[in-house]
N, CA, C and O atoms as a Tripos MOL2 file, in Angstrom:
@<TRIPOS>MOLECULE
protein
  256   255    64     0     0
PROTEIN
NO_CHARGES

@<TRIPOS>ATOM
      1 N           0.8190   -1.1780    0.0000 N.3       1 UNK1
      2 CA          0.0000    0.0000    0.0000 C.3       1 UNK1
      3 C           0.8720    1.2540    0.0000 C.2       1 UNK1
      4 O           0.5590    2.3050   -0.5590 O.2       1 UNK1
      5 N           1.8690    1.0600    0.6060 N.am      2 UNK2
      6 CA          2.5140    2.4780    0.7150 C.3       2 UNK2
      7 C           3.2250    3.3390   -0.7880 C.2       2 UNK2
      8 O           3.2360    4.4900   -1.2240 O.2       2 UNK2
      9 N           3.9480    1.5280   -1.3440 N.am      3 UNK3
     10 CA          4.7180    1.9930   -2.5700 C.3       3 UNK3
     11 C           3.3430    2.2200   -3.6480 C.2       3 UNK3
     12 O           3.4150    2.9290   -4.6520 O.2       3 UNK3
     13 N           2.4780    1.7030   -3.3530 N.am      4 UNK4
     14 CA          1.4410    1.9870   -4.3690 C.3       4 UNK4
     15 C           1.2580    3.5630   -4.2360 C.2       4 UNK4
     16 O           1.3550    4.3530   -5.1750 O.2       4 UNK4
     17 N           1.0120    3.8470   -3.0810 N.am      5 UNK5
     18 CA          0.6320    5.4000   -2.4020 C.3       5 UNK5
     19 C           1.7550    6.1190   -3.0720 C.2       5 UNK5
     20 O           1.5140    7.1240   -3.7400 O.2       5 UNK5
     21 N           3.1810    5.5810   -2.9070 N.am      6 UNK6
     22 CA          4.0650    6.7610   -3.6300 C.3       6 UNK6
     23 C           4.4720    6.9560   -4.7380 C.2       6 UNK6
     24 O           5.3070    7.8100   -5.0370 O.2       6 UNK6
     25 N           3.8370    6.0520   -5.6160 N.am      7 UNK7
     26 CA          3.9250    6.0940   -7.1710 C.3       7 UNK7
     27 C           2.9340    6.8650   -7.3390 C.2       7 UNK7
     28 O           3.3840    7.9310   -7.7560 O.2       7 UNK7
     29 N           1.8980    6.9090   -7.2490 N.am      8 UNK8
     30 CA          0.3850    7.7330   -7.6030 C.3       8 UNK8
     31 C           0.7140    9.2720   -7.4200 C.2       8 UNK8
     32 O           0.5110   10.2720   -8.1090 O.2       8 UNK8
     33 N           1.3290    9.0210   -6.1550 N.am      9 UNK9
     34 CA          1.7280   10.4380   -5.8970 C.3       9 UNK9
     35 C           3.0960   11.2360   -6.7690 C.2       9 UNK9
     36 O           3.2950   12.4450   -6.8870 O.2       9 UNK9
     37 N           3.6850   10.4060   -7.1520 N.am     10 UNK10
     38 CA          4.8560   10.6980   -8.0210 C.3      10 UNK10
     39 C           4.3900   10.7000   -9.4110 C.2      10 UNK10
     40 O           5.2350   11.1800  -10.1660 O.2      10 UNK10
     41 N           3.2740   10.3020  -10.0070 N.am     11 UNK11
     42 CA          2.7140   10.5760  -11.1500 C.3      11 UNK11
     43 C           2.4830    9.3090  -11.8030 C.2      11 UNK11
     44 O           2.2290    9.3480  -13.0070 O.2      11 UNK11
     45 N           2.5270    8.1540  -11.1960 N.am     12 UNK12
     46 CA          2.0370    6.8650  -11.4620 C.3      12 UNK12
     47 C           0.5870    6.6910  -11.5250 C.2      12 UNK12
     48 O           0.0990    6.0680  -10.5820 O.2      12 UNK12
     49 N          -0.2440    7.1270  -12.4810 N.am     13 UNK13
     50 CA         -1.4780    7.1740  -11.6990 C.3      13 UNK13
     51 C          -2.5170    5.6930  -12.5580 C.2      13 UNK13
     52 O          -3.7370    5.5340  -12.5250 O.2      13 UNK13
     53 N          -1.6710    5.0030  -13.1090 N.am     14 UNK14
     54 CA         -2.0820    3.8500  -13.3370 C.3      14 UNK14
     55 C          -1.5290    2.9450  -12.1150 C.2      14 UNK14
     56 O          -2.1380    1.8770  -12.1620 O.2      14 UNK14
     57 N          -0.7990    2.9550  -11.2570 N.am     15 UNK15
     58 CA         -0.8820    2.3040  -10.0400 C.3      15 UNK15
     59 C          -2.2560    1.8580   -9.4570 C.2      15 UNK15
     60 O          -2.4590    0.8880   -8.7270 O.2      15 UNK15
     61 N          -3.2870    2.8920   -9.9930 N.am     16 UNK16
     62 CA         -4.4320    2.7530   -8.9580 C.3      16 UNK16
     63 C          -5.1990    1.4810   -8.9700 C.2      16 UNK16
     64 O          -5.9540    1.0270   -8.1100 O.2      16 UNK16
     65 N          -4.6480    0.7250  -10.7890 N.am     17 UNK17
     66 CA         -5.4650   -0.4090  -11.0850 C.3      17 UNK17
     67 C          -4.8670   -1.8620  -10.5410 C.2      17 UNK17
     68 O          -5.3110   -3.0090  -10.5970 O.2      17 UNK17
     69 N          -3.4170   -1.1690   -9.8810 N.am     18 UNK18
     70 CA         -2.7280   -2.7740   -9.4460 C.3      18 UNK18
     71 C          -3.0040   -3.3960   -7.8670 C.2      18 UNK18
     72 O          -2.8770   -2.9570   -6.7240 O.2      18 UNK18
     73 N          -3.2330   -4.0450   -8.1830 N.am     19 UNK19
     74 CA         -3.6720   -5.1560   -6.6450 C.3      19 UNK19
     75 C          -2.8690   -5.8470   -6.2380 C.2      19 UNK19
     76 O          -2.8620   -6.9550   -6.7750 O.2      19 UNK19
     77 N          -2.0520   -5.6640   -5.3900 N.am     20 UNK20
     78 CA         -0.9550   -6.5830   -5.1990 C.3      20 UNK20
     79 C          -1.5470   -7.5850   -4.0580 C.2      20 UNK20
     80 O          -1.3370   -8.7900   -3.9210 O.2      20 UNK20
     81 N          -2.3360   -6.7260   -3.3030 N.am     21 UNK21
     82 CA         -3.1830   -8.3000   -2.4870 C.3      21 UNK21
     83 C          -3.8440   -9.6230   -2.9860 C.2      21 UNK21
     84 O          -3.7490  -10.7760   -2.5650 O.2      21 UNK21
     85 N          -4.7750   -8.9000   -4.3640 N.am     22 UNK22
     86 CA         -5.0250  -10.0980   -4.9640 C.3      22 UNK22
     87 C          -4.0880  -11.0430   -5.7810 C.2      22 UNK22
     88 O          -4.4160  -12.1020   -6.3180 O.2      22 UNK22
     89 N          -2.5930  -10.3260   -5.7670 N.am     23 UNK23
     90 CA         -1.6480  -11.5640   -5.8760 C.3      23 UNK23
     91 C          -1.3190  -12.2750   -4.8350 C.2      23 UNK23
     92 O          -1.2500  -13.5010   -4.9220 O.2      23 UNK23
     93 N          -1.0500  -11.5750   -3.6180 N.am     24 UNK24
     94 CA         -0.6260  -12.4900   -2.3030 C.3      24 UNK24
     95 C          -1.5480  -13.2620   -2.6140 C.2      24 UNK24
     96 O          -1.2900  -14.1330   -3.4450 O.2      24 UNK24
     97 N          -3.0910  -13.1670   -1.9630 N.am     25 UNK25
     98 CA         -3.8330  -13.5560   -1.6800 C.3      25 UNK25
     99 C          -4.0100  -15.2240   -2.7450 C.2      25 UNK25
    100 O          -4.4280  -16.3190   -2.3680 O.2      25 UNK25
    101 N          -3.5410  -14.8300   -4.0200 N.am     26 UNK26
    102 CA         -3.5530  -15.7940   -5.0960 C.3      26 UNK26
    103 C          -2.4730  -16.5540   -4.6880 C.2      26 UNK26
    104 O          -2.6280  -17.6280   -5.2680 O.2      26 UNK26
    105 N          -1.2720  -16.6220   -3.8920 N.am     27 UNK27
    106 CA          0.0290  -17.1170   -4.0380 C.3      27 UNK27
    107 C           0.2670  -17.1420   -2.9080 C.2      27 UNK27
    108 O           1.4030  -16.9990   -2.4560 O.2      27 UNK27
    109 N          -0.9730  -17.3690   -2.0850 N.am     28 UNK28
    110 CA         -0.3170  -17.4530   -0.5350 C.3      28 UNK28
    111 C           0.0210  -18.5400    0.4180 C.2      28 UNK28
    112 O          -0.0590  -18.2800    1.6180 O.2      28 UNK28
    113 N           0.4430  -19.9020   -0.0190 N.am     29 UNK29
    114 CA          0.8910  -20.6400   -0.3980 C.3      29 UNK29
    115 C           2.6230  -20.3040   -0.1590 C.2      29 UNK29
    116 O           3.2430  -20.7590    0.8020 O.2      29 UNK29
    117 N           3.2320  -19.4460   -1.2010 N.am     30 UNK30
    118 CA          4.3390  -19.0270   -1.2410 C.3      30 UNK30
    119 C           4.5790  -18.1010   -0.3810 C.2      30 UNK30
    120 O           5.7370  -17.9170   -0.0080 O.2      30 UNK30
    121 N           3.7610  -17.5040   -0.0040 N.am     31 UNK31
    122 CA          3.8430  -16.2010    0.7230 C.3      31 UNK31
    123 C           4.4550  -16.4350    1.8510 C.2      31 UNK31
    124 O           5.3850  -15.7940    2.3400 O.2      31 UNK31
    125 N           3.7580  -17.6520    2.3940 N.am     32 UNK32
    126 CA          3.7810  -18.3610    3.4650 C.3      32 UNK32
    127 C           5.2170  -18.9260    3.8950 C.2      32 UNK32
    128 O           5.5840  -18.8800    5.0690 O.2      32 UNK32
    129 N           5.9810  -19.4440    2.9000 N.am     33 UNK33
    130 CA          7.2580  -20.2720    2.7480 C.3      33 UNK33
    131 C           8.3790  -18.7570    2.3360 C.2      33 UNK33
    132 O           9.4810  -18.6260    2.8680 O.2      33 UNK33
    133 N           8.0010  -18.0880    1.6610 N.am     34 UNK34
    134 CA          9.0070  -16.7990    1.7860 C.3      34 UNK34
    135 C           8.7150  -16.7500    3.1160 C.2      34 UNK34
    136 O           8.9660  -17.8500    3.6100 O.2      34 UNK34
    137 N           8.2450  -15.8770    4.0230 N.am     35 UNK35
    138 CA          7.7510  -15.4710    5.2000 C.3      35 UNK35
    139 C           8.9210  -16.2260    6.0100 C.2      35 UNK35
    140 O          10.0440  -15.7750    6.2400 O.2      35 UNK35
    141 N           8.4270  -17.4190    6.3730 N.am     36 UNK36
    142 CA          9.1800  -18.6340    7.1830 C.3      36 UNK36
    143 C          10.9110  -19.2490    6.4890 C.2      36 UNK36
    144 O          11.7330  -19.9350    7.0970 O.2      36 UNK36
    145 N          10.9780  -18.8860    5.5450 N.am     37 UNK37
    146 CA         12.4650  -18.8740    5.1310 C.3      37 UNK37
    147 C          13.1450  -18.0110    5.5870 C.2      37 UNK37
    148 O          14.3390  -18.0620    5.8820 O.2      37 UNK37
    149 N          12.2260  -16.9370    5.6970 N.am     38 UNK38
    150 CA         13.1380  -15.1510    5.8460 C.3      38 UNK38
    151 C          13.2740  -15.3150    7.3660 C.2      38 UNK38
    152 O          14.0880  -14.4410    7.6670 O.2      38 UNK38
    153 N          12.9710  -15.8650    8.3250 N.am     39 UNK39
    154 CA         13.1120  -16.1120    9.8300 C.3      39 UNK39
    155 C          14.3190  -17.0460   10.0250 C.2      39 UNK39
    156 O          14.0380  -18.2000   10.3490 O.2      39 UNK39
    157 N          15.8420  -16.6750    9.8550 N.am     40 UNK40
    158 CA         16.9180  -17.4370   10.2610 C.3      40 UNK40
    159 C          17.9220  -16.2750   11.0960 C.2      40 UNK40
    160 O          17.9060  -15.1020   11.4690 O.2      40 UNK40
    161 N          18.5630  -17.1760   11.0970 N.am     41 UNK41
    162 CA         19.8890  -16.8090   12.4190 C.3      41 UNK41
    163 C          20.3920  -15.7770   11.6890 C.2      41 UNK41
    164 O          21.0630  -15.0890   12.4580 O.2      41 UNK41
    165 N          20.4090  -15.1420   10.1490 N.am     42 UNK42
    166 CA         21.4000  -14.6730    9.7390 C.3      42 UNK42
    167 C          20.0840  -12.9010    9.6310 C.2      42 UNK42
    168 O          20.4230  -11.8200    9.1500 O.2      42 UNK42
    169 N          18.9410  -13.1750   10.1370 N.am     43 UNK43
    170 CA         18.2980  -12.5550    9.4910 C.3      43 UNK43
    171 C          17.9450  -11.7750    8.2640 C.2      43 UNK43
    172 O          17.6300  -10.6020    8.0630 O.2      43 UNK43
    173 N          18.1360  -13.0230    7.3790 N.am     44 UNK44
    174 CA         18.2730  -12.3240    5.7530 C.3      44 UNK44
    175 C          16.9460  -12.8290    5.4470 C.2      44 UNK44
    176 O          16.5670  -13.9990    5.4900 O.2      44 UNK44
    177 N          16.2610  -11.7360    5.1160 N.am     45 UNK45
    178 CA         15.0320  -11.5010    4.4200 C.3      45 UNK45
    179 C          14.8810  -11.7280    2.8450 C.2      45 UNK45
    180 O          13.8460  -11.7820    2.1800 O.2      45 UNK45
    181 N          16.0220  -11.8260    2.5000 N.am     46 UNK46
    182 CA         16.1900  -11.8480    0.3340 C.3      46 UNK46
    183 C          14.6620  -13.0940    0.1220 C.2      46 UNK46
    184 O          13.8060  -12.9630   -0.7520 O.2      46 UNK46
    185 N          14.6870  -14.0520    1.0180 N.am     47 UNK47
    186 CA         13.1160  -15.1270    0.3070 C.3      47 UNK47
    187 C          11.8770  -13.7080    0.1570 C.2      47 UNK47
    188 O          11.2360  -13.5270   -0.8780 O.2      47 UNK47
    189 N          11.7680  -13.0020    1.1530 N.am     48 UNK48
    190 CA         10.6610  -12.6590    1.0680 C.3      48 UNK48
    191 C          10.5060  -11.4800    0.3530 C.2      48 UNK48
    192 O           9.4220  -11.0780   -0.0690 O.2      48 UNK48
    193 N          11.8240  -10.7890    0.1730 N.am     49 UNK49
    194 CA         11.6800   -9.9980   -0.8230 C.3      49 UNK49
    195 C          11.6120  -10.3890   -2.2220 C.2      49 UNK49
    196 O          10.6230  -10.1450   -2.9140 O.2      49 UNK49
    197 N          12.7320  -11.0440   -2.6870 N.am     50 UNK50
    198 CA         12.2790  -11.4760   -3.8680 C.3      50 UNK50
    199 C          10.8770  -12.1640   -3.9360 C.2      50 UNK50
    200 O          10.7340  -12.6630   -5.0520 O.2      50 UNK50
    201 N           9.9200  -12.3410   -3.2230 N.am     51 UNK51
    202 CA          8.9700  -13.1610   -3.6160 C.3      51 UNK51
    203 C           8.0730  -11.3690   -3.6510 C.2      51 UNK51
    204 O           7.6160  -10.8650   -4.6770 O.2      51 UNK51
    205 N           8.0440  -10.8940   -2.6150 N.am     52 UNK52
    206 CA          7.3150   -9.2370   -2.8990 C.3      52 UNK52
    207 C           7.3780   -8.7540   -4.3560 C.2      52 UNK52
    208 O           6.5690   -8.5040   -5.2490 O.2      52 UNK52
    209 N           8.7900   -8.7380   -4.1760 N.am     53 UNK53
    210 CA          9.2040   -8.5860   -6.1730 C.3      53 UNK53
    211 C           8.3100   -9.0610   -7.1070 C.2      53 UNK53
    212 O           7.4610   -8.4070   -7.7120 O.2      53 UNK53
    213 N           8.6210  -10.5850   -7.2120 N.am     54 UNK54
    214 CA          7.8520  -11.0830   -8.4330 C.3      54 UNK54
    215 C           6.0690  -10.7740   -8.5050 C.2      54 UNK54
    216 O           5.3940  -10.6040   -9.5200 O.2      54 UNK54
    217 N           5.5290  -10.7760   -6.7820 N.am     55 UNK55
    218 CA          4.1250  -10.8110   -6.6320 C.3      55 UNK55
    219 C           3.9060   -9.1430   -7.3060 C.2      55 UNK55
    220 O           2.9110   -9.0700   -8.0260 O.2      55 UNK55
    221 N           4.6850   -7.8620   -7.1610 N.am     56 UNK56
    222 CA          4.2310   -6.6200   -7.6870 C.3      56 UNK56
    223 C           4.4810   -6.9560   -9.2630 C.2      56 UNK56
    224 O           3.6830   -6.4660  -10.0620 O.2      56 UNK56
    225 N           5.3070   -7.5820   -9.6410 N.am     57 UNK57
    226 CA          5.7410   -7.3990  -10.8810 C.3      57 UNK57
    227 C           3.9930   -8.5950  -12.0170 C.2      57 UNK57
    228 O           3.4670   -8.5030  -13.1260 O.2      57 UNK57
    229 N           3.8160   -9.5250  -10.7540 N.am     58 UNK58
    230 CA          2.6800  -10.4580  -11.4520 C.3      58 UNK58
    231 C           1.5450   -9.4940  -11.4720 C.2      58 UNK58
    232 O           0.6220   -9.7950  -12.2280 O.2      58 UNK58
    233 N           1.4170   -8.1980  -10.6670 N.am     59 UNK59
    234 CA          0.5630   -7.3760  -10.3120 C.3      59 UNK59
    235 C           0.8130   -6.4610  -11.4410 C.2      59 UNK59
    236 O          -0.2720   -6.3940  -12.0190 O.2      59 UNK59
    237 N           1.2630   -6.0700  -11.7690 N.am     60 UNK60
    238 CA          1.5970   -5.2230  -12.7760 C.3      60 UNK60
    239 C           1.3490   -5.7950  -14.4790 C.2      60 UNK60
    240 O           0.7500   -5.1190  -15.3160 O.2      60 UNK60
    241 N           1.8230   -6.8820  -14.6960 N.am     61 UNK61
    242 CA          1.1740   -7.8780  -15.8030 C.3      61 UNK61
    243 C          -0.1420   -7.8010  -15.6100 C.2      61 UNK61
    244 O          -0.8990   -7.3720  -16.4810 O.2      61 UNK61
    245 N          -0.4600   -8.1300  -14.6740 N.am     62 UNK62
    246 CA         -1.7180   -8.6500  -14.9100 C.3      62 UNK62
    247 C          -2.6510   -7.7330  -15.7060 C.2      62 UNK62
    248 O          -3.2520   -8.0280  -16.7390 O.2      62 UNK62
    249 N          -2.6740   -6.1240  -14.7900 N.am     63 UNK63
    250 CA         -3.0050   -4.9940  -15.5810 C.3      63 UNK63
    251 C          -2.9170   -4.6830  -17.1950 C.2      63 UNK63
    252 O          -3.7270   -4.4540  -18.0920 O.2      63 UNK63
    253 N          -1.5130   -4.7990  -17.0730 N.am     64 UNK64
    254 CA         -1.0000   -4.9160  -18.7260 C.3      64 UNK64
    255 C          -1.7790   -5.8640  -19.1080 C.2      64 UNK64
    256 O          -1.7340   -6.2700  -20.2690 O.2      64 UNK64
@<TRIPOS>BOND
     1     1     2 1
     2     2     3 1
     3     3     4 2
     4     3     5 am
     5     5     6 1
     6     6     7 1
     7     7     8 2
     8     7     9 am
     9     9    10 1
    10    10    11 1
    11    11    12 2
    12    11    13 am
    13    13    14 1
    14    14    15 1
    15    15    16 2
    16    15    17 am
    17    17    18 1
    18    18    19 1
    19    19    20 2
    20    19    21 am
    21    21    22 1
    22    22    23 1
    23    23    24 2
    24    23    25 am
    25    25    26 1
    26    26    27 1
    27    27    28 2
    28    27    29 am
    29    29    30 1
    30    30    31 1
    31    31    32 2
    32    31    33 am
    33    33    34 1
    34    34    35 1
    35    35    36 2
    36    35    37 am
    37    37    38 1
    38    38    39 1
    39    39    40 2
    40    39    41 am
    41    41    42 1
    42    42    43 1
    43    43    44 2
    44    43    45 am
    45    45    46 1
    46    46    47 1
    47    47    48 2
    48    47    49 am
    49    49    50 1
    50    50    51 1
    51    51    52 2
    52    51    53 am
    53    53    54 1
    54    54    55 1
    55    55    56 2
    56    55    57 am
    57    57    58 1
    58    58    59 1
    59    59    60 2
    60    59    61 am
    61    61    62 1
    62    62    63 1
    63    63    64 2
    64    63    65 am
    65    65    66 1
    66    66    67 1
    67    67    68 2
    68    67    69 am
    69    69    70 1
    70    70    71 1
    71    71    72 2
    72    71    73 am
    73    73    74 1
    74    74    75 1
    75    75    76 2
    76    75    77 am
    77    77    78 1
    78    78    79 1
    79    79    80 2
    80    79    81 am
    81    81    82 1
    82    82    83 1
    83    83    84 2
    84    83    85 am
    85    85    86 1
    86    86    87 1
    87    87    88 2
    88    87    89 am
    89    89    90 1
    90    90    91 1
    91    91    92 2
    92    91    93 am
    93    93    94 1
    94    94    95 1
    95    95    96 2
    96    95    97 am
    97    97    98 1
    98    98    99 1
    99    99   100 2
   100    99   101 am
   101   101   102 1
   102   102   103 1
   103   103   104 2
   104   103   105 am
   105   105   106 1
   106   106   107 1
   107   107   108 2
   108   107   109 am
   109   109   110 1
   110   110   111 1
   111   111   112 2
   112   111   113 am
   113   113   114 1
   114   114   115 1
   115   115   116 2
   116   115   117 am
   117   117   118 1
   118   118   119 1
   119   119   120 2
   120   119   121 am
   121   121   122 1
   122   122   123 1
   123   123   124 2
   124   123   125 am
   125   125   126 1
   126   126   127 1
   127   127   128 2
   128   127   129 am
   129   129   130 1
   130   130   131 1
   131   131   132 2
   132   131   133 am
   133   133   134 1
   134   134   135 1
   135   135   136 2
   136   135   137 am
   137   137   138 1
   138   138   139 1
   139   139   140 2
   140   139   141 am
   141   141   142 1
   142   142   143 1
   143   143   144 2
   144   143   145 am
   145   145   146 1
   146   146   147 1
   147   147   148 2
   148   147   149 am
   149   149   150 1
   150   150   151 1
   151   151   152 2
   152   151   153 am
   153   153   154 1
   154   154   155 1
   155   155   156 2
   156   155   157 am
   157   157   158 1
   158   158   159 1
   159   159   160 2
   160   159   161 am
   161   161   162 1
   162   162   163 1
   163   163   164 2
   164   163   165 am
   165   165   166 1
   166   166   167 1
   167   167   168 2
   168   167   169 am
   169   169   170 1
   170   170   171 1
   171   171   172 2
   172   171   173 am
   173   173   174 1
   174   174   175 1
   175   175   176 2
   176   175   177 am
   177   177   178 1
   178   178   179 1
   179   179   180 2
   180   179   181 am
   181   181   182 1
   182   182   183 1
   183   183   184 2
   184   183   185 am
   185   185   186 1
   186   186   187 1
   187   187   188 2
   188   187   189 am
   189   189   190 1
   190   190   191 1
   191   191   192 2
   192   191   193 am
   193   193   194 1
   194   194   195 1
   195   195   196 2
   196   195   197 am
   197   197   198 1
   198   198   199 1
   199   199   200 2
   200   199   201 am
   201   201   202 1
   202   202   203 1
   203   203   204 2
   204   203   205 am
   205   205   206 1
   206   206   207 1
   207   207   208 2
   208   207   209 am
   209   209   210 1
   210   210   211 1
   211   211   212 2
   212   211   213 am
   213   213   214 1
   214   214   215 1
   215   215   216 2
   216   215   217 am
   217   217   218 1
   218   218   219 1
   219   219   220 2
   220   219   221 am
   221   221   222 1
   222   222   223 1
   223   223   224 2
   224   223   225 am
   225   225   226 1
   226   226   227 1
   227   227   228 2
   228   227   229 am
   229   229   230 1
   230   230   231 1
   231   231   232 2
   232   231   233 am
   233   233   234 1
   234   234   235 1
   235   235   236 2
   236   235   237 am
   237   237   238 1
   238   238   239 1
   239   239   240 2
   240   239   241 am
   241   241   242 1
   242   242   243 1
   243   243   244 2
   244   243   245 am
   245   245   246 1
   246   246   247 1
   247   247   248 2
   248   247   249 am
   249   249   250 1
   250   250   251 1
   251   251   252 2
   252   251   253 am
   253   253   254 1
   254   254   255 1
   255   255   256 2
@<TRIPOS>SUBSTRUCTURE
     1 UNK1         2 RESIDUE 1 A UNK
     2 UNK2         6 RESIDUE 1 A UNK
     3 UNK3        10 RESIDUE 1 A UNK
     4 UNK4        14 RESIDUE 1 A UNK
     5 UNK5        18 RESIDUE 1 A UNK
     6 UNK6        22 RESIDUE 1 A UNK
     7 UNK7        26 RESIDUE 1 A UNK
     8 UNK8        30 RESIDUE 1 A UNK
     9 UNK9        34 RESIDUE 1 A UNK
    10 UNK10       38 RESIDUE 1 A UNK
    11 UNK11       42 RESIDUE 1 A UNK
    12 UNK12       46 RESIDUE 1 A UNK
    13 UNK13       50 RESIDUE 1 A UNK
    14 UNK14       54 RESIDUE 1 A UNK
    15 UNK15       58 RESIDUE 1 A UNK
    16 UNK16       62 RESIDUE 1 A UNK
    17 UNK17       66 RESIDUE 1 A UNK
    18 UNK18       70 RESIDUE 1 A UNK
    19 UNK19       74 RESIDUE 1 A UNK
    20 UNK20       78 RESIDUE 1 A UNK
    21 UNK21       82 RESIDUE 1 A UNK
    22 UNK22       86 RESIDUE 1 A UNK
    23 UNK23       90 RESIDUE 1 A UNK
    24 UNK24       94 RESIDUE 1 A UNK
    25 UNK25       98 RESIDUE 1 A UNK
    26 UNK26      102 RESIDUE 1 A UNK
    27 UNK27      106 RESIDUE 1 A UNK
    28 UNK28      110 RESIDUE 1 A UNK
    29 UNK29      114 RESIDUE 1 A UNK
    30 UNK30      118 RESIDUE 1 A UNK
    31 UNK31      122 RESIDUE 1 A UNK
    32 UNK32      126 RESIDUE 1 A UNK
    33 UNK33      130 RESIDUE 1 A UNK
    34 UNK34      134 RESIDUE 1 A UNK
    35 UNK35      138 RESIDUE 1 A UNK
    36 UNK36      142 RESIDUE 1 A UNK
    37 UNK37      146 RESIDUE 1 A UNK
    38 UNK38      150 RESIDUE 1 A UNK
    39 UNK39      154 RESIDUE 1 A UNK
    40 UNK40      158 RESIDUE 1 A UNK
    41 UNK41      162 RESIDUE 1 A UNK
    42 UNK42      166 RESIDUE 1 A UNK
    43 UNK43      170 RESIDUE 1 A UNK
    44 UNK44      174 RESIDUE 1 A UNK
    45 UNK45      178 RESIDUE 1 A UNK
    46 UNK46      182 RESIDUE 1 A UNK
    47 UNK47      186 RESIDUE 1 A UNK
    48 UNK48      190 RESIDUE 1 A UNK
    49 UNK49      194 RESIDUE 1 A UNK
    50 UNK50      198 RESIDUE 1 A UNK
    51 UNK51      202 RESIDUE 1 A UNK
    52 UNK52      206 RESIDUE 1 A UNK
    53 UNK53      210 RESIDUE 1 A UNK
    54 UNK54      214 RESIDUE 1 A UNK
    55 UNK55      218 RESIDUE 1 A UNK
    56 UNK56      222 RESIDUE 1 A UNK
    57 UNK57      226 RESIDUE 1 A UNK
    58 UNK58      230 RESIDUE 1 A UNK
    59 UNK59      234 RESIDUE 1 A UNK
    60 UNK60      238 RESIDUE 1 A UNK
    61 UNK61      242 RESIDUE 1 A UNK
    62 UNK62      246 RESIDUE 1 A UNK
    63 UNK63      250 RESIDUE 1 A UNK
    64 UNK64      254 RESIDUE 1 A UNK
């Protein structure tokens, strides 16, 4: 919500049509296993970001 909020505001104003929940929500499943990967000793988060990644980027296709 937020990066959606600061694209719109930066002049993105086709942001307004992307849903990135209804990708989690579609892929949450994965969401789930990024999430719980990203919880180690080293605290490296890279599972769950790259999975944020691909879910805005499936969000963004989809529109297209």
């Amino acid at each position: 919500m937020l990066m959606n909020n600061y694209l719109i505001n930066n002049g993105y104003e086709n942001m307004k049509a992307v849903s990135v929940t209804k990708e989690i929500d579609r892929t949450r499943k994965q969401y789930d296993v990024a999430f719980v990967s990203s919880e180690n000793r080293y605290a490296d988060c890279t599972p769950f970001l790259l999975y944020g990644l691909e879910v805005v980027y499936a969000a963004i296709v989809s529109v297209i």
